[in-house]
C-alpha positions in Angstrom: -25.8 -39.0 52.7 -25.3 -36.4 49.6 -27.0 -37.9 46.9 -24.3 -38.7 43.7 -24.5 -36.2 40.7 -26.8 -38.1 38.1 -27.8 -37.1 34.4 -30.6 -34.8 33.8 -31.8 -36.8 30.8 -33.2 -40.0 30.6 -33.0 -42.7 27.6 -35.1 -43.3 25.0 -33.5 -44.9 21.8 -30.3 -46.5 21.8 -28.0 -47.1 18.4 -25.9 -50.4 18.6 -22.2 -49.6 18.0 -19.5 -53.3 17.2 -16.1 -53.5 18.7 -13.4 -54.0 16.0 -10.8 -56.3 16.0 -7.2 -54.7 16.2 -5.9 -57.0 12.7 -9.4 -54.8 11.2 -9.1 -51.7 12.8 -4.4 -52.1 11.3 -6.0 -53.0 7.7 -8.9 -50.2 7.7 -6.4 -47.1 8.6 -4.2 -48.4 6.3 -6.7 -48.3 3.4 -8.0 -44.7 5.1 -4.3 -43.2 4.4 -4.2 -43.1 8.1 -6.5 -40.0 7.8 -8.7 -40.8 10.8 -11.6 -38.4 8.8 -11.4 -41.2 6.4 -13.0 -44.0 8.3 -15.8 -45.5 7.9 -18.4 -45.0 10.7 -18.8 -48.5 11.0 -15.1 -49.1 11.7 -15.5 -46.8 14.7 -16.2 -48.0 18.2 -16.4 -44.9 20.7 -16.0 -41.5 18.2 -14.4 -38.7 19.5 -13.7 -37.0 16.4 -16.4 -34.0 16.8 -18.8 -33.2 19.3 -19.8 -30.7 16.1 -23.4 -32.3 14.8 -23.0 -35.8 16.7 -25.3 -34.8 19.6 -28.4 -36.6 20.6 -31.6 -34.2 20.3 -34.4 -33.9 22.5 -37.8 -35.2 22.6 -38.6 -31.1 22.2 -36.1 -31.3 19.5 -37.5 -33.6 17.0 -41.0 -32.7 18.0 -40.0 -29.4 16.6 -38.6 -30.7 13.6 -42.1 -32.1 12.5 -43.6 -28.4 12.6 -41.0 -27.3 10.0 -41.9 -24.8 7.8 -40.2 -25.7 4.3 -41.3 -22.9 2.5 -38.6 -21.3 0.0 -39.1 -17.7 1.4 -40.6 -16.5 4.9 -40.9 -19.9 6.1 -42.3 -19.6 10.1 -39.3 -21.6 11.1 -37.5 -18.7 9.9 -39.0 -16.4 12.5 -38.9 -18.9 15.1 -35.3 -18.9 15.1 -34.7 -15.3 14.3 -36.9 -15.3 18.0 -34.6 -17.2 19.7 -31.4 -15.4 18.2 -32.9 -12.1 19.4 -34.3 -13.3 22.6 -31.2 -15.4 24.1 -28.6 -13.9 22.1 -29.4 -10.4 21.7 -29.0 -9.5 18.1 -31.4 -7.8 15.9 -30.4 -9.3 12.2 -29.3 -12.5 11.3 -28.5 -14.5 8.1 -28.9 -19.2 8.5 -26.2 -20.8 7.1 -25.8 -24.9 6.4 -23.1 -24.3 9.3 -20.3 -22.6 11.0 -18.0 -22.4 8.2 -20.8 -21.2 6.1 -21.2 -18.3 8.4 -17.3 -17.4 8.5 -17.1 -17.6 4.4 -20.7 -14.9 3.9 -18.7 -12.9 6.6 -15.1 -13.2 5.1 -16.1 -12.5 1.5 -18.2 -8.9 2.5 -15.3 -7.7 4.9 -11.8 -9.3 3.9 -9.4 -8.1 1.3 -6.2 -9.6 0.8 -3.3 -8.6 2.9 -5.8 -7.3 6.5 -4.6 -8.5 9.7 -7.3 -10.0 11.5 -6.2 -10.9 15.5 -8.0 -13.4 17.4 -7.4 -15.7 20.5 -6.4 -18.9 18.7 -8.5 -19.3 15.2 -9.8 -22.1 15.0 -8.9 -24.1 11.8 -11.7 -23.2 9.4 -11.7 -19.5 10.3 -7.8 -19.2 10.1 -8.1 -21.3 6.3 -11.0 -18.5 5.1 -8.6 -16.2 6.7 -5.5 -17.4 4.9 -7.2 -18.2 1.6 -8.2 -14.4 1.4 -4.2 -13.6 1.3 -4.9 -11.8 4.8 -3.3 -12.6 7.9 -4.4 -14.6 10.9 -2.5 -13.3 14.1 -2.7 -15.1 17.3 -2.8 -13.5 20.6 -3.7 -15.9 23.2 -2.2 -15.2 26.2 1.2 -17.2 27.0 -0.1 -19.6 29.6 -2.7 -21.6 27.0 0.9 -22.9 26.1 1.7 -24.9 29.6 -0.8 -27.9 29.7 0.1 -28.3 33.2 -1.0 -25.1 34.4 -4.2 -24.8 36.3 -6.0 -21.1 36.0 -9.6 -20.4 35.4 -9.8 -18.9 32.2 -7.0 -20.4 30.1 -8.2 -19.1 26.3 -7.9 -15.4 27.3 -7.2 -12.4 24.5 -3.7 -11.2 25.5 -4.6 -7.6 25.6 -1.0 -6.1 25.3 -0.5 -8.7 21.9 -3.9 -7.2 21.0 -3.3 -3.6 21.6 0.2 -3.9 19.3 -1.3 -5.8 16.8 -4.2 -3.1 16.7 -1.7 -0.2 16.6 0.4 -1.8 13.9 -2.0 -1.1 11.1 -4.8 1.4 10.3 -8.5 0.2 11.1 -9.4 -0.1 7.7 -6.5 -3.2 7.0 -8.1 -4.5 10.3 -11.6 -5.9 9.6 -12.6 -7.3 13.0 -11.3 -9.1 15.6 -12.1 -12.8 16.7 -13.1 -14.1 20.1 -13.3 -17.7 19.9 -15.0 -18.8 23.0 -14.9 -21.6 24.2 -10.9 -21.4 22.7 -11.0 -24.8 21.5 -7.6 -24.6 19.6 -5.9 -24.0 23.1 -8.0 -26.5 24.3 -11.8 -25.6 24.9 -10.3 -23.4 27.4 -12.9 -20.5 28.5 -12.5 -16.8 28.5 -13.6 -14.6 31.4 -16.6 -12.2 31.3 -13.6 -9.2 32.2 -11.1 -10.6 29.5 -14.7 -10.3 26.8 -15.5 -6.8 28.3 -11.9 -5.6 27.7 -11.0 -7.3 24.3 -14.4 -5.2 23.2 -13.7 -2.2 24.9 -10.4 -2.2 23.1 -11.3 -3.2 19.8 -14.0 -0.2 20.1 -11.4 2.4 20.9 -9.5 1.4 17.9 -12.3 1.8 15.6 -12.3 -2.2 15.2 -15.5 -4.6 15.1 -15.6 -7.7 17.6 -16.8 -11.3 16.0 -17.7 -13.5 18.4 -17.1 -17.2 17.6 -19.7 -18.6 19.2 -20.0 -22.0 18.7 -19.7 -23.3 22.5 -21.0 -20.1 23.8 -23.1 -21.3 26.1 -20.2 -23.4 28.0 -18.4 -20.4 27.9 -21.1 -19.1 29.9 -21.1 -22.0 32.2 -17.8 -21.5 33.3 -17.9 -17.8 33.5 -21.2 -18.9 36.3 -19.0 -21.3 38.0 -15.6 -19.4 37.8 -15.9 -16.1 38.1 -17.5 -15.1 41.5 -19.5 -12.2 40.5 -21.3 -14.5 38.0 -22.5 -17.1 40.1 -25.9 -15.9 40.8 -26.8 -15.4 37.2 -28.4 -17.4 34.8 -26.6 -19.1 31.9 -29.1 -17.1 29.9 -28.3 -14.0 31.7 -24.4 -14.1 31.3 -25.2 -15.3 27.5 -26.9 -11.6 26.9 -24.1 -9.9 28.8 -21.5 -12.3 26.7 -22.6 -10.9 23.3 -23.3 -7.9 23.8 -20.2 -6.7 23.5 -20.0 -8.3 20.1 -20.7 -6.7 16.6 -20.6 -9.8 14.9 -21.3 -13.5 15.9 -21.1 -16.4 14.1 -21.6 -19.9 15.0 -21.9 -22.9 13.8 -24.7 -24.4 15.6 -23.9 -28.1 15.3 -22.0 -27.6 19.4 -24.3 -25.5 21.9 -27.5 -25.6 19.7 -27.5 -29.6 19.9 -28.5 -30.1 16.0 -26.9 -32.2 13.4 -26.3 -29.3 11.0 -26.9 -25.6 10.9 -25.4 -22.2 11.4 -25.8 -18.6 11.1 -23.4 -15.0 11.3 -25.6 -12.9 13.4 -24.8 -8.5 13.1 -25.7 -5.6 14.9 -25.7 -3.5 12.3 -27.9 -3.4 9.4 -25.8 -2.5 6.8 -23.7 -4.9 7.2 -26.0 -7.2 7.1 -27.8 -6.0 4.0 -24.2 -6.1 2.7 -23.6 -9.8 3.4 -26.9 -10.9 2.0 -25.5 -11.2 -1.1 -22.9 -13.7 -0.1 -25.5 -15.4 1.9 -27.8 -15.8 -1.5 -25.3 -16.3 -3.5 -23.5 -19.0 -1.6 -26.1 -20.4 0.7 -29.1 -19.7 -0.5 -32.5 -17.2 0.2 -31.9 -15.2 2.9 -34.5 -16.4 5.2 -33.4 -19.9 4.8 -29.6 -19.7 3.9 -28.6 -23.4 3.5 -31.1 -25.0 6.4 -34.1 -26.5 5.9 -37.3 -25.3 8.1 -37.4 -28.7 10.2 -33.7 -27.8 11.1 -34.5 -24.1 12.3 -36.9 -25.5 14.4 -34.9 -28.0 16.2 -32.2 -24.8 16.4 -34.4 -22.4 18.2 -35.5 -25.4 20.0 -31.7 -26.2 20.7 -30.4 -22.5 21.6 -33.5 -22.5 24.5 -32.2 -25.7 25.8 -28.4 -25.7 25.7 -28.2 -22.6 27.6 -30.2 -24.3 30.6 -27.5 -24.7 34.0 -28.5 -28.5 33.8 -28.2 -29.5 30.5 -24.5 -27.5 30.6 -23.7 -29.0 33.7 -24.4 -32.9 32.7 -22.2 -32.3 29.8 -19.2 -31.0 31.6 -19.6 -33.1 34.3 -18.9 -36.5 32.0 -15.9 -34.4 30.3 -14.7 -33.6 34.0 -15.2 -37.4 34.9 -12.9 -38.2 31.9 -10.2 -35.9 32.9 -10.4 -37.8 36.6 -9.7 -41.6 35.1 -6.8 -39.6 33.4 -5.4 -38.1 36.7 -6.0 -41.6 37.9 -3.1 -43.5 35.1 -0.9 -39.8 34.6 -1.9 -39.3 31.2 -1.5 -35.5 31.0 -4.0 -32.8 29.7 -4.5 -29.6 28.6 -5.3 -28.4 32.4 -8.0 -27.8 33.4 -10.5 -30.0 31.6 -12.2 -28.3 28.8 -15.9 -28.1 28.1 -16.5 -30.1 25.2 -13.2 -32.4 25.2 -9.8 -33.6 26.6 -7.0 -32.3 24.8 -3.9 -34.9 25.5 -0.5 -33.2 25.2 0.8 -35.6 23.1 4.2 -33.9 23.6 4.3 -35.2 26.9 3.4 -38.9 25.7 5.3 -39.6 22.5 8.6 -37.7 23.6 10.4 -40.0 21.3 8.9 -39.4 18.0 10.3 -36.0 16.0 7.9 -33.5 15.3 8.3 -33.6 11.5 6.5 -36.7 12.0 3.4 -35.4 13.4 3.5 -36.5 17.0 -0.5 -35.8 18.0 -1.8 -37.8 14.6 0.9 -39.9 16.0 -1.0 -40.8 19.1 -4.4 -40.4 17.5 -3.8 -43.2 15.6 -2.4 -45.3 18.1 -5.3 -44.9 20.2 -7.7 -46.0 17.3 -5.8 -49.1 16.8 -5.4 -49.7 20.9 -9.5 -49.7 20.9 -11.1 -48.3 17.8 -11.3 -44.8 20.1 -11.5 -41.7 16.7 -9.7 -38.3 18.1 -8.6 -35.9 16.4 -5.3 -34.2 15.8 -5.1 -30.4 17.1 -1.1 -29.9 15.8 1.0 -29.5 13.0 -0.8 -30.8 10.1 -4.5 -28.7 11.3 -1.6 -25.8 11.2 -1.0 -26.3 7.7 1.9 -24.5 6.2 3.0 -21.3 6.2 1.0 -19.4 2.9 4.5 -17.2 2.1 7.1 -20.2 2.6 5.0 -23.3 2.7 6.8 -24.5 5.5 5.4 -27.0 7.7 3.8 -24.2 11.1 5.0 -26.4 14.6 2.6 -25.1 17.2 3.2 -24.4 20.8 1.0 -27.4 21.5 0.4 -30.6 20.2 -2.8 -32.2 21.1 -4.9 -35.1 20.2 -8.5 -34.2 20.7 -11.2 -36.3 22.1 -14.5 -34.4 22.0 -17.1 -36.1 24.0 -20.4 -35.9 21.5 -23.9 -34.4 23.8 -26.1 -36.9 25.3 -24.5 -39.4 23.6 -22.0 -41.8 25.3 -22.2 -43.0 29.1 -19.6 -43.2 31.8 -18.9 -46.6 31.1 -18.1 -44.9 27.4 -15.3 -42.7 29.3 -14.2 -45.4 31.8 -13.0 -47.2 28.2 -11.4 -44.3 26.6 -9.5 -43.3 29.7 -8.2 -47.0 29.9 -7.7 -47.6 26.3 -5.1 -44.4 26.6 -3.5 -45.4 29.4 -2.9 -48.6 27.7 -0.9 -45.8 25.0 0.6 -44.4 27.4 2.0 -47.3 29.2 4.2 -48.6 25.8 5.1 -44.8 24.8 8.7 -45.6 25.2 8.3 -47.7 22.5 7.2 -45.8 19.7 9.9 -43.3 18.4 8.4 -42.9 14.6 5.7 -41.4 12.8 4.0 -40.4 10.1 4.8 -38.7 6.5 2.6 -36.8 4.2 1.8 -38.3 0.6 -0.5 -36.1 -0.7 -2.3 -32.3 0.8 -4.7 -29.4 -0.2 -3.0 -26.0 0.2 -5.5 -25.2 2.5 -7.2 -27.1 5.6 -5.4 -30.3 4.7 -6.2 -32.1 8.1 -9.2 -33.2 6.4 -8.1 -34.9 3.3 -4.6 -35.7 4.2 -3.0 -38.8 3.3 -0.1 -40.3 4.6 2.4 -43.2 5.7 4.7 -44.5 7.9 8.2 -42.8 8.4 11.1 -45.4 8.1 
């Protein structure tokens, strides 16, 4: 017989996590302003929050860690990683940041002025808020179909090229600082893009005089499903299709807590030397020398170590496999998706489950807390209030989709982990009918508020 599909890790240290009572679990999201990002750790059973820094490391991993170079300048875990960055990724010049957000604010505050349309397929939330606190413009052009969870196609977080080419025509390059290419598209649902849809978006962006930023922060399951999806691919390495990925990029930036499997770190990476030289100010000035940025040497290490082993097939495949075996319990009790399963998390269309509650109410922190209190299970919202509110009218934004995130953390939980999740939701599920109201805000930042927002229950 075929032998069953089995991890390629083994386990050497285990954490103990406690399950909650549900009378605990109603009084402790009532004290965090049921802000899910308020919780304790400790009042968390299964957390599905991030899969951004929650990974487990490697043996290689933490071996590396005790070689670190802390050195203020020149440190050798400097030029380890600036190795790895050059030989897997392709670029010549790199600044570290502490992480991905890091990266996007040395870029944002060398190339942005105030009132520059910058396109992308589906900014994620901290690139559209350094977007949007610059007084520029964050235009979306994901293609149409990231918009119907239902649908099944290949490549689901695909640059529209027509929105693209209009949005590129509208203005003069010089109001148009780059375009970003989020892949995975993890506001759309950790949807892919294809290796033709990357070509094109560059090619187009280059005949318009525009750069191309990658967003790399699950880059290499990008590249896993470009392997496994797109014919032509499927005799390359993940390594292989990684250099062909970024070439076409100018800039990337990533925040290496996802692919590179560490608990914090980042970096913007540029072809261009100027531009680099340009942005070291930022990087000092912000982050700190330029061949440390805001890491620590023990924490290059473990990234160089990371970026070698998260863009192995096995390593990609183990991971996607346990998000895949999620999505399959799902199928199992009808709780719909974001089709087809993404490669870091299931996006529930919360739409589809709370049909009753308004939208002013917040449906997907809605059901995000309802599935903490059904089994002290953290998501996290991917809706209205990570839209924010318009910056001209301060209106509340309503996005196409409203989904309640559950990203599965690397090397971290087992199957029996997913076979609760997938039952604690269908427990949701099963008493949707009965919950028709939400949630009201209390207090906000202008910017970003998903993380600090508090709120209560609408009467």
């Amino acid at each position: 017989m075929e032998l069953p599909f089995a991890e390629s890790y083994r386990i050497k240290m285990v954490e103990p996590i406690r399950r909650s009572t549900r009378q605990e679990r109603e009084k402790w999201i009532k004290e965090a302003k049921y802000n899910l990002f308020n919780l304790k750790s400790e009042q968390v059973y299964i957390d599905l929050l991030t899969d951004s820094g929650t990974g487990a490391m490697s043996d290689k991993q933490w071996g590396a860690i005790m070689l670190g170079d802390e050195s203020y300048a020149g440190a050798s875990s400097y030029y380890k990683m600036k190795d790895a960055i050059k030989n897997i990724l392709g670029f010549d010049y790199f600044l570290p940041t502490h992480q991905g957000r890091a990266a996007e604010n040395v870029l944002y505050s060398s190339i942005l002025k105030e009132g520059d349309l910058v396109p992308g397929n589906s900014h994620f939330d901290t690139t559209k808020g350094h977007i949007e606190f610059r007084k520029a413009i964050a235009l979306d052009c994901t293609i149409d179909a990231a918009a119907d969870t239902q649908l099944e196609i290949p490549f689901k977080g695909e640059m529209d090229l027509n929105k693209l080419e209009a949005a590129l025509k509208s203005r003069d390059k010089k109001d148009i600082p780059c375009v970003v290419l989020t892949i995975t598209n993890n506001t759309a649902g950790g949807q892919p893009v294809s290796m033709k849809n990357i070509r094109e978006t560059s090619a187009l962006c280059h005949k318009y005089g525009v750069l191309v930023q990658i967003d790399g922060a699950r880059f290499a399951e990008n590249a896993y499903f470009i392997k496994t999806r797109e014919p032509e691919y499927k005799d390359k390495t993940i390594k292989e299709i990684t250099k062909e990925m970024l070439s076409y990029a100018d800039i990337m930036t990533m925040s290496s807590k996802k692919d590179a499997i560490v608990n914090m770190g980042g970096f913007v990476a540029f072809r261009d030397e100027a531009l680099w030289r340009k942005c070291q100010m930022f990087c000092v000035m912000n982050e700190g020398f330029i061949t440390y940025g805001g890491m620590s040497g023990r924490d290059m290490n473990a990234l160089a170590q990371g970026l070698d082993e998260g863009t192995e097939f096995d390593t990609l495949e183990t991971r996607i496999k346990q998000v895949e075996y999620l999505a399959a319990k799902l199928d199992e009790y009808g709780v719909p998706y974001q089709r087809p399963a993404g490669g870091h998390a299931i996006f529930i269309d919360a739409k589809k489950v709370l049909t009753h509650t308004p939208k002013e109410e917040f449906i997907a922190q809605t059901l995000a807390i309802e599935l903490y209190l059904e089994a002290g299970i953290r998501g996290v919202e991917i809706g209205t209030i990570l839209a924010d509110r318009d910056p001209v009218t301060r209106e509340n934004r309503y996005p196409r989709l409203e989904l309640l995130r559950l990203a599965i953390p690397r090397r971290t939980y087992t199957n029996n982990h997913m076979d609760v999740i997938a039952a604690a939701m269908k427990n949701v599920y099963d008493r949707r009918e009965s919950i028709t109201r939400g949630f009201v805000i209390t207090k906000e930042l202008p910017v970003m508020r998903h993380f600090t927002v508090e709120l209560e229950r609408a009467h």
